[in-house]
C-alpha positions as CSV (number, residue, x, y, z in Angstrom):
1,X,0.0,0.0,0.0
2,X,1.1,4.0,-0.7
3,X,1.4,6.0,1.6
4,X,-1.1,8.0,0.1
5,X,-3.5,4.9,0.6
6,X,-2.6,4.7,4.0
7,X,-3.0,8.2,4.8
8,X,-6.0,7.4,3.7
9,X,-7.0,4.6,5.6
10,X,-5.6,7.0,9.2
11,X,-7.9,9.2,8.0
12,X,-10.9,7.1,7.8
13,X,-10.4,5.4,11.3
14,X,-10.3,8.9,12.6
15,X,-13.8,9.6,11.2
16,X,-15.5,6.3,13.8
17,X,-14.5,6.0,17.1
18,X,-14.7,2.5,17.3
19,X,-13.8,-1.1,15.7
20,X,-13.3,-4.5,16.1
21,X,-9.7,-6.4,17.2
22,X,-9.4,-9.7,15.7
23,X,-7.3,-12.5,16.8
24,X,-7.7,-16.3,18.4
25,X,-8.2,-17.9,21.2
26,X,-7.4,-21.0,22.3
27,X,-7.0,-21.7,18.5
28,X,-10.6,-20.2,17.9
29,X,-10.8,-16.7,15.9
30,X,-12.6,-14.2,17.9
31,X,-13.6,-10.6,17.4
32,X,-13.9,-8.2,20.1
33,X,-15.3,-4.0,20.1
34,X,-12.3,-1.7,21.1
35,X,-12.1,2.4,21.3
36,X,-9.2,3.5,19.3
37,X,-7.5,6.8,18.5
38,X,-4.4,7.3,15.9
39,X,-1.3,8.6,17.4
40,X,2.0,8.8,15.1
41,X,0.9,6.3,12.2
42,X,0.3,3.9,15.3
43,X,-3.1,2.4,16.2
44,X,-4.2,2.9,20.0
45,X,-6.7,0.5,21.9
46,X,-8.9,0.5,24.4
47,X,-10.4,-3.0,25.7
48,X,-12.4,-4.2,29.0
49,X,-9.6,-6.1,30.7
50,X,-12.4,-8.0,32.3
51,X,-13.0,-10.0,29.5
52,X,-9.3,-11.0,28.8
53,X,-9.1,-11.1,25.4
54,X,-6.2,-9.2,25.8
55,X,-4.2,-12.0,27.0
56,X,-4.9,-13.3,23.7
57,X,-3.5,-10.5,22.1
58,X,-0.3,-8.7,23.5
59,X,2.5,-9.9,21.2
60,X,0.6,-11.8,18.7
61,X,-0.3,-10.8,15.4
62,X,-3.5,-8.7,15.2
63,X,-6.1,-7.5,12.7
64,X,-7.7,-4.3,13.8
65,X,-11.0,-3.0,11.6
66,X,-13.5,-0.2,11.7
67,X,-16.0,0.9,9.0
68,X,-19.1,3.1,8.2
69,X,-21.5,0.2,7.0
70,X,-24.4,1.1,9.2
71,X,-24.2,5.3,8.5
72,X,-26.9,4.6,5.6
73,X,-24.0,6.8,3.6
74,X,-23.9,6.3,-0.1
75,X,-19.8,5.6,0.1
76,X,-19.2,3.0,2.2
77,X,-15.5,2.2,3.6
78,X,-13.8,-0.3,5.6
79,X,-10.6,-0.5,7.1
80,X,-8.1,-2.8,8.3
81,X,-4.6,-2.7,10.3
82,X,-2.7,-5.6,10.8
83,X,0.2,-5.9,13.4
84,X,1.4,-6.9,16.6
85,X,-0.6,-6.1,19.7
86,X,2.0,-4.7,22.3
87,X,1.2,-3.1,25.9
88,X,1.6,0.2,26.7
89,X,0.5,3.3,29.2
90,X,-1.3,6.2,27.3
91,X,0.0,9.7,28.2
92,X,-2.7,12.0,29.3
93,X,-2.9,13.6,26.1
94,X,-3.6,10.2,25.2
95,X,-6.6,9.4,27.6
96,X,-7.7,12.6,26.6
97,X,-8.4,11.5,23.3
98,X,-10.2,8.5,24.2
99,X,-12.4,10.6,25.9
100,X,-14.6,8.8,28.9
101,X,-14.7,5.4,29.6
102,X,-18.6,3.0,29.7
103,X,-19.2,2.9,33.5
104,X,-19.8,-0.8,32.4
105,X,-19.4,-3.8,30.4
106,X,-21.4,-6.8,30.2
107,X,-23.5,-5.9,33.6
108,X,-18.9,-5.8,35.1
109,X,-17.4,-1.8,35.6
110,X,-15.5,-0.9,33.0
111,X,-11.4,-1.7,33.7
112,X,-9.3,-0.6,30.5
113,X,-6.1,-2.3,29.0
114,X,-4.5,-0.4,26.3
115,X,-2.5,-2.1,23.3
116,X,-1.2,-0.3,20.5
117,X,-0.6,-1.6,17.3
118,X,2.0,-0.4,14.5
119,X,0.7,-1.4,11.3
120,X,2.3,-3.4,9.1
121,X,-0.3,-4.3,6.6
122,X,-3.0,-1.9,5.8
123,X,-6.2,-2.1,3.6
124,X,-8.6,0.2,2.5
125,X,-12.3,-1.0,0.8
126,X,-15.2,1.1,-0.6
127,X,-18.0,0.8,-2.2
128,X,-20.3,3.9,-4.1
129,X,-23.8,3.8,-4.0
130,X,-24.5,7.2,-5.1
131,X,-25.5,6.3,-8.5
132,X,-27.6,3.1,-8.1
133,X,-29.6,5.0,-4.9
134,X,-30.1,7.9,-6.8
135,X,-31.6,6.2,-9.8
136,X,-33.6,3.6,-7.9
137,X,-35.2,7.0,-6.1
138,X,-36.1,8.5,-9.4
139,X,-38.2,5.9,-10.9
């Protein structure tokens, strides 16, 4: 991928606020929600430690994808980051930009782990609508 392309795709995450981490589990794929902001090219996640799927991924290979499918837009993107998940302690600037925390998860309070990922691989997908929506409205 350009870097063009994957300017691209930063941009785009920055536009949702959240996405799904992707990984296994005891040899079973799994999919879990996670907050995320973009901080120097590098992806930064917010999980409920409660749930420990991130056990499952700090230092394993990661895919990391958010999208716009429900907006009801007429260009519809998704992105994906693929890297290693690895630990760290967000500045405040960087708790900042998360912005608050859900008091809860699953009925449990809220406790956050943070993984950031640098990407290695990096996809962007689209699809237009414009045309086919407008000319099914005109008929």
């Amino acid at each position: 991928m350009s870097f063009d392309e994957e300017a691209r795709a930063i941009e785009l995450l920055g536009r949702v606020p959240y996405g799904r981490v992707a990984t296994s589990m005891r040899a079973l794929p799994f999919v879990a929600p996670a907050r995320h902001v973009v901080v120097d090219g590098r992806v930064l996640l917010r999980l409920h430690a409660g749930l420990g799927y991130h056990h499952a991924c700090l230092g394993s290979v990661v895919a990391y994808g958010a999208d716009n499918c429900g907006s009801g837009a007429d260009h519809v993107w998704s992105v994906q980051f693929t890297g290693t998940a690895e630990p760290f302690e967000p500045t405040a600037d960087e708790l900042e930009l998360f912005g608050a925390a859900p008091r809860e998860v699953d009925g449990e309070p809220f406790d956050p782990v943070y993984m950031r990922i640098e990407p290695q691989f990096v996809t962007v997908h689209s699809l237009d609508y414009s045309e086919e929506r407008r000319l099914k409205h005109v008929a």
